[in-house]
C-alpha positions in Angstrom: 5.4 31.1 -36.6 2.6 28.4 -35.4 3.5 25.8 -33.6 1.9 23.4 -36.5 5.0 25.6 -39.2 7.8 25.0 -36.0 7.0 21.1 -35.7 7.3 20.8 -40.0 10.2 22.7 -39.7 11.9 20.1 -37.1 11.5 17.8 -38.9 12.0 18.6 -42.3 15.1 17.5 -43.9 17.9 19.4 -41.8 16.0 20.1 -39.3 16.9 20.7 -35.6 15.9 16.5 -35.5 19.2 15.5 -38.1 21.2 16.8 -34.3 19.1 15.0 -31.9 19.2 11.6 -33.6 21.8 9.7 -35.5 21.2 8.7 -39.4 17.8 10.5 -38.8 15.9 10.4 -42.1 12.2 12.6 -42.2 9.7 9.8 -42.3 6.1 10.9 -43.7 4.4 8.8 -40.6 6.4 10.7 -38.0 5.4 14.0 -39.5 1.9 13.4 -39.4 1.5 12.5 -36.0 3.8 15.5 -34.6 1.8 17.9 -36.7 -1.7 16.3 -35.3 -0.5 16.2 -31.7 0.8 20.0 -32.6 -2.7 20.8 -33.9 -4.6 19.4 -30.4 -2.5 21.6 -28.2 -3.4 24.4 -30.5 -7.2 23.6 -30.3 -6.7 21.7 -26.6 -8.8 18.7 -27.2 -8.2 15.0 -26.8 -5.6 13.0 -28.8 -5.6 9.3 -29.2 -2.6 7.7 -32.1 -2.2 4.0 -33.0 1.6 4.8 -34.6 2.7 1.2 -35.4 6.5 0.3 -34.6 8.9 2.1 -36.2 7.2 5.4 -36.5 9.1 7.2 -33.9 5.8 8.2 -32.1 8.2 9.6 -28.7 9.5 12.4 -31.2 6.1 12.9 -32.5 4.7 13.9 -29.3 8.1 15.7 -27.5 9.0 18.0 -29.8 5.4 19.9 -30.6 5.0 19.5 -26.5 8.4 21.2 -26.2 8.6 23.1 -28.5 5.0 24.5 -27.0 6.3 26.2 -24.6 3.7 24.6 -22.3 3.9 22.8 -18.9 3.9 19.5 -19.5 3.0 15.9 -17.9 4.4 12.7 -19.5 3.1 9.2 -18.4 4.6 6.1 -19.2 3.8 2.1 -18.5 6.2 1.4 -16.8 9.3 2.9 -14.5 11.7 1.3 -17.0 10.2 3.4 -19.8 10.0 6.2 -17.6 13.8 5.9 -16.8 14.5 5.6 -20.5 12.3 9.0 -21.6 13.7 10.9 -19.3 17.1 9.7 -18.8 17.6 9.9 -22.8 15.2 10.9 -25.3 14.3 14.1 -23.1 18.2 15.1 -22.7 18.9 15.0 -26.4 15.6 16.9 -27.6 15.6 19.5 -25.0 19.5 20.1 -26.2 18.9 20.0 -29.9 15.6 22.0 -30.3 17.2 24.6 -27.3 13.9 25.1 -25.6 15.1 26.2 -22.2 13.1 23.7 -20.5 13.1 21.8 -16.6 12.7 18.3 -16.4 11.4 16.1 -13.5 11.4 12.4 -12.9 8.5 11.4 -10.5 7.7 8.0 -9.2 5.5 6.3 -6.7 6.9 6.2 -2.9 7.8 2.6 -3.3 10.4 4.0 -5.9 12.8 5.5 -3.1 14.3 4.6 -0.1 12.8 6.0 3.0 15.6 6.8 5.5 13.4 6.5 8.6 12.7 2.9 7.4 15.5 2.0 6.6 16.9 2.6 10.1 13.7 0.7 11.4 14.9 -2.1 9.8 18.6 -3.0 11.7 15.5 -4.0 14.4 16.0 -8.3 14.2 12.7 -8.2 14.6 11.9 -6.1 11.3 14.3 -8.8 9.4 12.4 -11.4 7.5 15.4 -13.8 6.9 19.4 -13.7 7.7 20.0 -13.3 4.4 18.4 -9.7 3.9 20.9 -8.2 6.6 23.5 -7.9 3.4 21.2 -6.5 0.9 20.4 -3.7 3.9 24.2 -3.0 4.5 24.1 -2.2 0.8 21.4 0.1 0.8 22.7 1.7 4.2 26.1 2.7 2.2 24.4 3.9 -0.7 22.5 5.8 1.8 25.1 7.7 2.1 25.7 9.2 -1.3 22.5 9.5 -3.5 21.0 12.1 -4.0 17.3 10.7 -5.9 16.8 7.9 -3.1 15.5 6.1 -6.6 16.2 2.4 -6.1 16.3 2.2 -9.8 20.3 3.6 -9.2 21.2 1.3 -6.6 23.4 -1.5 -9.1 22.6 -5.1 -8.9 19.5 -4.7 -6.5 16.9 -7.3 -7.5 13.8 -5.9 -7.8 12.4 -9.3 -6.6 14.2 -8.0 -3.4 12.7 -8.8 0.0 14.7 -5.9 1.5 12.9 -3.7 -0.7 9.5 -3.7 1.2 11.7 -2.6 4.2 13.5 0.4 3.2 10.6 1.6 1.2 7.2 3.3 2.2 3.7 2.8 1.7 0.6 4.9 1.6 -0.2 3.0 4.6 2.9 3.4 6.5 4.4 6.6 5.8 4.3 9.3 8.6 4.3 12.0 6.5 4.7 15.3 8.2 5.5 13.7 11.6 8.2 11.8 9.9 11.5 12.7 12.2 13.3 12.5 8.9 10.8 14.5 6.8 13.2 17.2 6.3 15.8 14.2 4.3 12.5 12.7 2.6 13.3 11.8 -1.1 9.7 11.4 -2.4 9.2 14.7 -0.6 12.1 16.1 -2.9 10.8 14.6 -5.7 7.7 16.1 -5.7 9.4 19.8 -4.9 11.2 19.2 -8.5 8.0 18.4 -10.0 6.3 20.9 -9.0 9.1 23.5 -10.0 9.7 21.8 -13.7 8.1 22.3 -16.7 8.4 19.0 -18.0 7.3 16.1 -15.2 7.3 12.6 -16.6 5.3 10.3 -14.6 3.6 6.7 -15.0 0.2 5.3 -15.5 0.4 3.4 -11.8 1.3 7.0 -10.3 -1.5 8.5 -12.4 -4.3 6.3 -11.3 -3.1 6.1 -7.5 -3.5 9.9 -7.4 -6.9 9.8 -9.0 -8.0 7.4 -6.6 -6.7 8.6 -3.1 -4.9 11.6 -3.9 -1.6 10.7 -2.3 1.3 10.6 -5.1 1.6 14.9 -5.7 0.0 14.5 -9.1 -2.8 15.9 -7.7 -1.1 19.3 -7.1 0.7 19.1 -10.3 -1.9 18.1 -12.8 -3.6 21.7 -12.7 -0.6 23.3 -13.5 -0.2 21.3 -16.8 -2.2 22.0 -19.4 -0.4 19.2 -21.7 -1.0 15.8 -21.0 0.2 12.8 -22.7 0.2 9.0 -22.0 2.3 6.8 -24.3 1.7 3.3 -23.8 -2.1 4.0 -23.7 -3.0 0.7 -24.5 -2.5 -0.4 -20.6 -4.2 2.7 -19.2 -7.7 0.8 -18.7 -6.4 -2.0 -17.1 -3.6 -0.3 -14.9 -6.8 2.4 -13.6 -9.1 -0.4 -12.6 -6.6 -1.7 -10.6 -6.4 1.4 -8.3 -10.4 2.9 -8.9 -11.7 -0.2 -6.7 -10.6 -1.5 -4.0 -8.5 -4.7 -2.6 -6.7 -5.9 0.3 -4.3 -8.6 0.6 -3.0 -11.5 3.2 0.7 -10.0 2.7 -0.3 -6.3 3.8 -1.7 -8.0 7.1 1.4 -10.1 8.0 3.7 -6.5 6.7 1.4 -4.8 9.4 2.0 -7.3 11.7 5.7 -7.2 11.3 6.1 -3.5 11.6 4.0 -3.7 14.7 6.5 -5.8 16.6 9.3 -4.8 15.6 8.4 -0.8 16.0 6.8 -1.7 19.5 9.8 -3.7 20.7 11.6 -1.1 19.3 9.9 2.3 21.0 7.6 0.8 23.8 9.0 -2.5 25.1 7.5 -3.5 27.8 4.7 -1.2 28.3 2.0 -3.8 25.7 3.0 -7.1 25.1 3.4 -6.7 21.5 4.2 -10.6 20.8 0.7 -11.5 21.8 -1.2 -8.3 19.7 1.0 -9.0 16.2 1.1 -12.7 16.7 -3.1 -12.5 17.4 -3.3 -10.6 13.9 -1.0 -12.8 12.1 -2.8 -15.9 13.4 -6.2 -14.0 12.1 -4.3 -13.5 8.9 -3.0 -17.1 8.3 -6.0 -18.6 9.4 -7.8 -16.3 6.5 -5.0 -17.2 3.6 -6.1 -21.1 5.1 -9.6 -21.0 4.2 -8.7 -20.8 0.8 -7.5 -24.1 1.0 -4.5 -25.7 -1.6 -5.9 -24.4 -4.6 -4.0 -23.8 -7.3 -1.7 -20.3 -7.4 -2.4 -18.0 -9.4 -6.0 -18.9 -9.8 -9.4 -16.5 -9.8 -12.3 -17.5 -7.7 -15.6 -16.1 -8.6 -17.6 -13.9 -5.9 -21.0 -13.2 -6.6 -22.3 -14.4 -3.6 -21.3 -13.7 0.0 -18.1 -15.9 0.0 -15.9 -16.8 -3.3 -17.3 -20.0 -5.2 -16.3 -23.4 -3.3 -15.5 -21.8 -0.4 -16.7 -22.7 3.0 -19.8 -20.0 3.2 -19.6 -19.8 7.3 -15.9 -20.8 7.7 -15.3 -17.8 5.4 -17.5 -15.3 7.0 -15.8 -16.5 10.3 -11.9 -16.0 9.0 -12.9 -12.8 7.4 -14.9 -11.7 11.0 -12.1 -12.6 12.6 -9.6 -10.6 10.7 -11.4 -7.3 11.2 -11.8 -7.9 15.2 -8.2 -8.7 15.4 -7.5 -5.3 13.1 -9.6 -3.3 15.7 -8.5 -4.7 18.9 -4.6 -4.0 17.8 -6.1 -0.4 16.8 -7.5 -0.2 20.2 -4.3 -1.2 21.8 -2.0 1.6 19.9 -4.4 4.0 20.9 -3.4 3.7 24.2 0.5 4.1 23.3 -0.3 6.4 20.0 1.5 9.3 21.8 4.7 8.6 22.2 5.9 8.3 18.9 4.2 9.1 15.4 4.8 5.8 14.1 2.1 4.1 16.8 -0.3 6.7 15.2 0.1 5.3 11.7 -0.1 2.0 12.7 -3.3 2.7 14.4 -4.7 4.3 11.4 -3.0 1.4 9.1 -4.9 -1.1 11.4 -8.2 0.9 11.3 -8.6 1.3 7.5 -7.8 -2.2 7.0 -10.4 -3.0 9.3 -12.9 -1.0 6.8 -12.0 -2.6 4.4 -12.4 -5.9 5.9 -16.2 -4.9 6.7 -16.6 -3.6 2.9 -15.5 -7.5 2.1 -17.8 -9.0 4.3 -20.9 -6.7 2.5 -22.7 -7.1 -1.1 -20.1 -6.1 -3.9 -20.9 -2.2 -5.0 -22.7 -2.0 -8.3 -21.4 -1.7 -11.5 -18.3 -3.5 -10.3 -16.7 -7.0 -10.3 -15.6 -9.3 -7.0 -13.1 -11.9 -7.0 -10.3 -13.7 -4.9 -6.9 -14.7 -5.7 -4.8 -17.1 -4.7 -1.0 -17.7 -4.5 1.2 -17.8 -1.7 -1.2 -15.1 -0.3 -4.5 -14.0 -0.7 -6.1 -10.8 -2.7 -9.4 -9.6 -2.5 -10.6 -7.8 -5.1 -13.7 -5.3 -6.0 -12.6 -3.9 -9.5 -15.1 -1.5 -11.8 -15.2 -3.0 -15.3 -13.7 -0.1 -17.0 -12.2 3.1 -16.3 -15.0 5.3 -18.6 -16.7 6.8 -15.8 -13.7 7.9 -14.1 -12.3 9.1 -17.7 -14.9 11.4 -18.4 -15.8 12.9 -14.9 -12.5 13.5 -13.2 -9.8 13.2 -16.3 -11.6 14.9 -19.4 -13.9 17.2 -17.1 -13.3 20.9 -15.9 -13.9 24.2 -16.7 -13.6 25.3 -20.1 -11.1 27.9 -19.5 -8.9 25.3 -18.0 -8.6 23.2 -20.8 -6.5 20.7 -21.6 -4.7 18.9 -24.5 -4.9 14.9 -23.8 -3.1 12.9 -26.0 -2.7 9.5 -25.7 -1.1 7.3 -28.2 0.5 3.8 -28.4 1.3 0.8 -31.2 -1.6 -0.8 -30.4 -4.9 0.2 -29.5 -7.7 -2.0 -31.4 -8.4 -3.7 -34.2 -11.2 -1.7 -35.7 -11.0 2.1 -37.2 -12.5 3.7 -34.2 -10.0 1.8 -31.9 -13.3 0.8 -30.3 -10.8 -1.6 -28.1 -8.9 1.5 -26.2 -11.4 3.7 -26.7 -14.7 2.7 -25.7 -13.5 1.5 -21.7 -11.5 4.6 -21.3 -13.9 6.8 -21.8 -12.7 8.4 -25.2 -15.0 8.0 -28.1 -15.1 11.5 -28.5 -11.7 12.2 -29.4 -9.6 12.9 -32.3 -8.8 9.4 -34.3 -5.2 9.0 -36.0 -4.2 5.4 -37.3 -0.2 5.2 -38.7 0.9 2.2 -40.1 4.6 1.0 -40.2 7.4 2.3 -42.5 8.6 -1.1 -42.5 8.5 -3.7 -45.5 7.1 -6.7 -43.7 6.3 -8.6 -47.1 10.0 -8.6 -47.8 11.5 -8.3 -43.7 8.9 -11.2 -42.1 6.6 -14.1 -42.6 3.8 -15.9 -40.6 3.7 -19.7 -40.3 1.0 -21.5 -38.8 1.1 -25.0 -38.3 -1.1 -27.6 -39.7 -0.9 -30.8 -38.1 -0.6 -29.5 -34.4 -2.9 -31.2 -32.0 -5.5 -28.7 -31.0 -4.9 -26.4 -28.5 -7.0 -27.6 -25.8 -5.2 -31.1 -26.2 -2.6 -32.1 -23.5 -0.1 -33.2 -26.2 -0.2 -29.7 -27.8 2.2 -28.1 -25.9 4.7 -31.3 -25.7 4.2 -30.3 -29.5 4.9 -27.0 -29.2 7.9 -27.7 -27.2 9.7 -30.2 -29.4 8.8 -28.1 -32.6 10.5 -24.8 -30.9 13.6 -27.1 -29.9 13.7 -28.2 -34.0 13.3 -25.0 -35.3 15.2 -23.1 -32.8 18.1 -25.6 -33.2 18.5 -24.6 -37.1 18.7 -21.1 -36.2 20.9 -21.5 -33.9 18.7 -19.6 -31.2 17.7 -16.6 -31.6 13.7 -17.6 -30.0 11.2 -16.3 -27.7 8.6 -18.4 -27.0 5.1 -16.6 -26.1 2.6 -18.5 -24.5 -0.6 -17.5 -22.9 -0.7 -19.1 -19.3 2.2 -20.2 -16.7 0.8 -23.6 -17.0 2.2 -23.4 -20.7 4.9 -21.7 -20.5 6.3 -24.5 -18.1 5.8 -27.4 -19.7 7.3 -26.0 -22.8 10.1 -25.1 -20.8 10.1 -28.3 -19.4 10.6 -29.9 -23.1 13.2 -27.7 -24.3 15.4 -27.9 -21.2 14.9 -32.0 -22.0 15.8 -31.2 -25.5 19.3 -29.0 -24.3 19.7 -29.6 -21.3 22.8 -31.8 -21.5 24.3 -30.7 -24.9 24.6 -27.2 -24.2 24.3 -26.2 -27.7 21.2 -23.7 -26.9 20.6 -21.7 -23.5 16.8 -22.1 -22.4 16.0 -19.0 -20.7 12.6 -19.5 -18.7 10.4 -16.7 -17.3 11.0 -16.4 -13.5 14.1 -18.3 -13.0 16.1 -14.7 -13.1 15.1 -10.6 -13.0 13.7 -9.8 -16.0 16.0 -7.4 -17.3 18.8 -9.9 -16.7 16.7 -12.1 -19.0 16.8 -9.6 -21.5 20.4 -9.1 -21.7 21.7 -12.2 -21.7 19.2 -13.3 -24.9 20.2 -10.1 -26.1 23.7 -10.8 -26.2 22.8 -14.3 -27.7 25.7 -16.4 -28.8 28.6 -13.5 -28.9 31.7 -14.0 -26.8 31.2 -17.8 -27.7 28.4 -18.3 -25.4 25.3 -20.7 -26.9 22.5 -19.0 -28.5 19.5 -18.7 -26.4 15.8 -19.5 -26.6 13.5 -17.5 -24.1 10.1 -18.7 -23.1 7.8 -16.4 -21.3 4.2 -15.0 -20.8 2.9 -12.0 -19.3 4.8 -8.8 -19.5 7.3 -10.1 -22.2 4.1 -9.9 -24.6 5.1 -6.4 -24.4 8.1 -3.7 -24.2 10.4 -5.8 -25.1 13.2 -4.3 -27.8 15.1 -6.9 -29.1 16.7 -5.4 -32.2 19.1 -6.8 -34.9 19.8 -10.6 -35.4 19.7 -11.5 -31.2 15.8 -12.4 -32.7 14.5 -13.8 -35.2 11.9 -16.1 -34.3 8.8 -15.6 -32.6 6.5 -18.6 -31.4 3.0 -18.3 -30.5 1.6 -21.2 -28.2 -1.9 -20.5 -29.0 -4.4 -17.2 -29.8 -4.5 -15.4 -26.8 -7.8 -15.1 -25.6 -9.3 -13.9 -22.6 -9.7 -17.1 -20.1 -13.7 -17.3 -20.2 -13.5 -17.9 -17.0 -11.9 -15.5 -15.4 -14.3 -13.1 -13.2 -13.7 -10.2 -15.1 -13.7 -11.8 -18.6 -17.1 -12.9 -17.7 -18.5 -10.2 -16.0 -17.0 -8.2 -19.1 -19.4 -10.4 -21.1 -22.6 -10.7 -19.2 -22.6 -6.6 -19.4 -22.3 -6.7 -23.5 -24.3 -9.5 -23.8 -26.9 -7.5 -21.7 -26.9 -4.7 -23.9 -28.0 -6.7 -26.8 -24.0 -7.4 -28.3 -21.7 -10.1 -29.0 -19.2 -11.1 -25.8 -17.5 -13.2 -28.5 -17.6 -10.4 -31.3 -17.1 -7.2 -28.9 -14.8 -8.9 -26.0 -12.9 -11.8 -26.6 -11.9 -11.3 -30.1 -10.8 -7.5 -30.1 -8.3 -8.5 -26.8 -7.5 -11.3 -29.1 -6.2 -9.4 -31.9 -4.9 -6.6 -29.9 -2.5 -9.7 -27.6 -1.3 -10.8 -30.5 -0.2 -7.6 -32.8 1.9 -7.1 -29.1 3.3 -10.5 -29.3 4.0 -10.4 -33.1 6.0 -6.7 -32.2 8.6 -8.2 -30.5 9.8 -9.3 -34.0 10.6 -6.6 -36.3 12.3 -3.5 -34.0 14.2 -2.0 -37.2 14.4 -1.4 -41.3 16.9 -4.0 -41.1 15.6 -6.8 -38.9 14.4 -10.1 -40.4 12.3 -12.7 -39.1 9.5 -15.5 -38.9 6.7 -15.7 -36.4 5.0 -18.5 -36.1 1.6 -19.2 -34.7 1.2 -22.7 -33.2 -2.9 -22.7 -33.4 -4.8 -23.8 -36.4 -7.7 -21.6 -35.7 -6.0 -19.1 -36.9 -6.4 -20.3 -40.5 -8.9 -22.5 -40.2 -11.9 -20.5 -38.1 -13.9 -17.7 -40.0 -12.6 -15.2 -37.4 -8.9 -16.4 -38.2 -9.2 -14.0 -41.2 -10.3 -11.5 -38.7 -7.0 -12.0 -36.3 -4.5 -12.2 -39.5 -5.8 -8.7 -40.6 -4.3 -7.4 -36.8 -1.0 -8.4 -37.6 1.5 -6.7 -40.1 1.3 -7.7 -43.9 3.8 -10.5 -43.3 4.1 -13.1 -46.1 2.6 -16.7 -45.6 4.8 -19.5 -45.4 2.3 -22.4 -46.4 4.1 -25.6 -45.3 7.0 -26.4 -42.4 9.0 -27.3 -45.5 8.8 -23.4 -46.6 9.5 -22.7 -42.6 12.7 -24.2 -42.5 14.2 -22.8 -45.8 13.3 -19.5 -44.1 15.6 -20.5 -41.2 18.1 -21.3 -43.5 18.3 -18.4 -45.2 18.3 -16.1 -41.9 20.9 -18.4 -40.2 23.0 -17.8 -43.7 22.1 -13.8 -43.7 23.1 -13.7 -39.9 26.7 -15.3 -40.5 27.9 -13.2 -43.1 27.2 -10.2 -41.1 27.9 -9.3 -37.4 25.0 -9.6 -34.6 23.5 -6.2 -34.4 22.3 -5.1 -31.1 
């Protein structure tokens, strides 16, 4: 039987599927994408699937790669996902298809505690603050009794947690072999499993380290696999430019500082005065973060010349001088001590390659790439490439013929266009297999689109005062049951700002703001809404909530929109972006900013509809959306929703969903 008859066969009506999932029902979408990901691991070629939500695209692509018989590498977005795939939907297909198959969970290093580290850190002078010292007893008893070292299984940990950085290790800082408890290492045990299984499940940040320094095991695993598949595609360009250039940061010099003194007071006290090196390079490294000035955090500067714009040109070629002579002379001084324990010899290296990439800084930016500075609490210098195509094609896609490989890669959203020109064209694979699936939900019955009409525009201060009250209104005749979206932090507080003013005293709604807790504690409370007799909640956020966030059943029902989510035209990239279409004769507007447009806001809208049964509004608080010829363009990204026409139309919508939602209990 072909692996094309098994994968029909699984999931044909009572099929091996009906015992791996409950109420499962053989959905057409589903099929097709198993049997297509079935056909390119028969044919080993490349794979990429836009399967819209609700298609069940995880079982389309484990049970043809199990039931292949095939080694096989799974990467994810994120370690949560990971967690989820292989701590779940792995377990239950391996068991109901009874493929007698080895799985492997495989993170980055910063995933698992490193016991030499960890024991580096009782040092007072490795403790940033008093109050870490109980978060390290926590980790020391757990210590005792894991087995993974993953951090993920320590309860209650925040991962905002400064005592993280100090039981963990980092490319930089790990000893490797001359590690005294190399024997005990956890990432070293991780990568034995992986090697040994036949299933390894990965993520994209792991992927792309690998590819760019070879440091994460991947390397020794990948041409053992001859299955590859990346769900969550959609971030692969952006998470692979973040590793294929190259950056250095304020907070990795005063880390390097740190673990100087305290591993020199520690194992060579006395024999270098160890105060006076680290507090030279710290000094080097504050006096860098200084010549930044008080700009705003979070904010780009452009670098196309030798210093970022509105810098001090010779004040910044001195701090960043500076910086690298302090980085050599404290290599020069471990040199002379880089014998007596291994740790002085990573530090020396540690100090040496930062010092290279201090000199790179101070040089022209390498061609074909992109230079810019951030600033927040620290500084980050960044030299990105534009895309990840290159890489793609010569060291993903590329090898011998008789190695070949299937590559699938598939997510919910990938581009507006048929040849998902969006994911496609900066990763390198416009030569692969094309599969679009749309939904299996009703979204003309389940949802609707409003979009204001009277709203100031969005470039107007008073906009998002507007945006705030409305959200407080509408929210407040659903009775929660909101997330707010909005595209910068800037937004997202004064909106937050607003409807704390609007709740703050009454208590009737929770305002759950971005930041103010750990995400996922976010995302249970708002899940658990207004059960136990708790107020309902309204969550505002940005960033990452745009995305992988399942919020099923009646916790919500109403998803706001500040404004279309464009690109900021002034950030570095976003421009360079620009100047290198516009230079091949194309639209920036057309080709760039609109497609990351469309693609932003399909995520956003996703968060609404999560099952057959949900129902909801989202509503889009920018009248560019129906009033600019490209609006039409945006509307076509977004499920076939119905149009509510007026507010009037809005709020009889809430009604009827606040009346649905009381007659039945709060699914979750």
């Amino acid at each position: 039987m072909s692996l094309e008859q098994q994968v029909q066969e699984a999931f044909g009506a009572g099929g091996v599927l009906s015992r791996a999932a409950d109420q499962f029902l053989p959905r057409s979408g589903q099929t097709e994408m198993a049997l297509a990901v079935a056909r390119a691991i028969e044919r080993a070629h490349a794979l990429v699937v836009e399967a819209s939500t609700g298609v069940g695209k995880t079982f389309s692509y484990l049970v043809p790669a199990l039931l292949s018989g095939e080694r096989v590498l799974l990467s994810t977005a994120t370690k949560t996902l990971q967690d989820q795939l292989f701590g779940r939907d792995l377990p239950r297909l391996v068991e109901a298809l009874g493929v007698p198959v080895s799985t492997a969970l495989l993170k980055g290093r910063g995933s698992y505690l490193c016991l030499h580290r960890m024991e580096q850190a009782r040092s007072e002078a490795m403790l940033p603050e008093r109050g870490v010292a109980h978060a390290l007893a926590r980790v020391e008893v757990w210590a005792q009794t894991t087995r993974t070292g993953d951090l993920a299984e320590l309860p209650g940990l925040d991962e905002r947690s400064p005592v993280i950085a100090l039981v963990t290790s980092t490319r930089e800082n790990c000893l490797g072999a001359a590690c005294p408890r190399f024997r005990a290492c956890h990432v070293n045990l991780a990568r034995r499993e992986a090697l040994a299984a036949d299933v390894v499940v990965i993520n994209h940040h792991l992927f792309f380290a690998d590819l760019a320094v070879r440091e994460s095991g991947v390397a020794e695993l990948l041409p053992t696999v001859r299955i590859a598949i990346f769900d969550e595609a959609h971030q692969l360009n952006e998470t692979g430019i973040q590793f294929l250039g190259k950056n250095i940061t304020t907070s990795q010099l005063l880390d390097f500082c740190r673990d100087l003194l305290g591993t020199g007071l520690q194992l060579a006290r006395g024999l270098l005065d160890w105060q006076d090196i680290a507090g030279k390079t710290e000094r080097a490294a504050r006096e860098l973060r200084l010549c930044a000035g008080n700009a705003h955090g979070g904010s780009k500067l452009r670098w196309t010349e030798a210093q970022p714009e509105t810098l001090n040109a010779p004040a910044w070629a001195l701090a960043l001088a500076q910086m690298q002579e302090a980085c050599e002379a404290a290599a020069k001084a471990l040199d002379t001590v880089s014998e007596i324990a291994p740790d002085f010899l990573r530090l020396q290296e540690r100090a040496l390659d930062f010092g290279e990439r201090l000199k790179h800084f101070a040089g022209p930016c390498q061609a074909g790439s992109v230079r810019w500075l951030e600033i927040g609490a620290h500084l980050r210098l960044v030299e990105s490439p534009l895309d990840i195509a290159h890489a793609v094609q010569t060291r993903v896609l590329g090898g011998a013929p008789e190695a070949a490989k299937t590559w699938i890669f598939t997510s919910a959203t990938l581009g507006d266009d048929d040849k998902l020109s969006w994911f496609t064209q900066p990763c390198g694979l416009t030569g692969a297999e094309l599969l679009r699936i749309g939904s299996p939900f009703d979204y003309a019955t389940q949802a609707a689109v409003y979009v204001p009409r009277d709203f100031p525009k969005p470039g107007d201060p008073a906009h998002m005062t507007q945006v705030g009250q409305s959200a407080a209104a509408w929210a407040r005749r659903l009775g929660g049951r909101t997330m707010v979206l909005t595209t910068t932090l800037r937004a997202l507080r004064a909106i937050a700002e607003v409807l704390r003013e609007a709740f703050g005293t009454s208590g009737e709604l929770e305002v759950l703001v971005q930041g103010d807790l750990p995400k996922r504690v976010l995302i249970e409370r708002f899940r658990r809404g207004s059960a136990d007799g708790q107020p309902g909640c309204i969550l505002v956020a940005s960033a990452s909530f745009w995305e992988g966030i399942d919020v099923p059943g009646d916790a919500l029902q109403m998803v706001i929109i500040d404004k279309l989510p464009f690109p900021p035209p002034n950030d570095p990239m976003a421009e360079a972006r620009s100047r290198h279409l516009e230079a091949q004769g194309r639209s920036a507007f057309n080709d760039y900013f609109l497609p990351e447009a469309a693609v932003a806001l399909k995520q956003g809208a996703g968060r609404l509809i999560r099952r057959e049964t949900d129902q909801g509004v989202l509503v889009v608080c920018d009248i560019r959306l129906v009033a600019m010829g490209y609006g039409r363009r945006l509307l076509k990204a977004l499920p076939p929703m119905q149009r509510l026409d007026s507010e009037q139309d809005l709020l009889q919508r809430l009604d009827l969903l606040t009346k649905a939602c009381t007659k039945a209990p709060l699914m979750s």
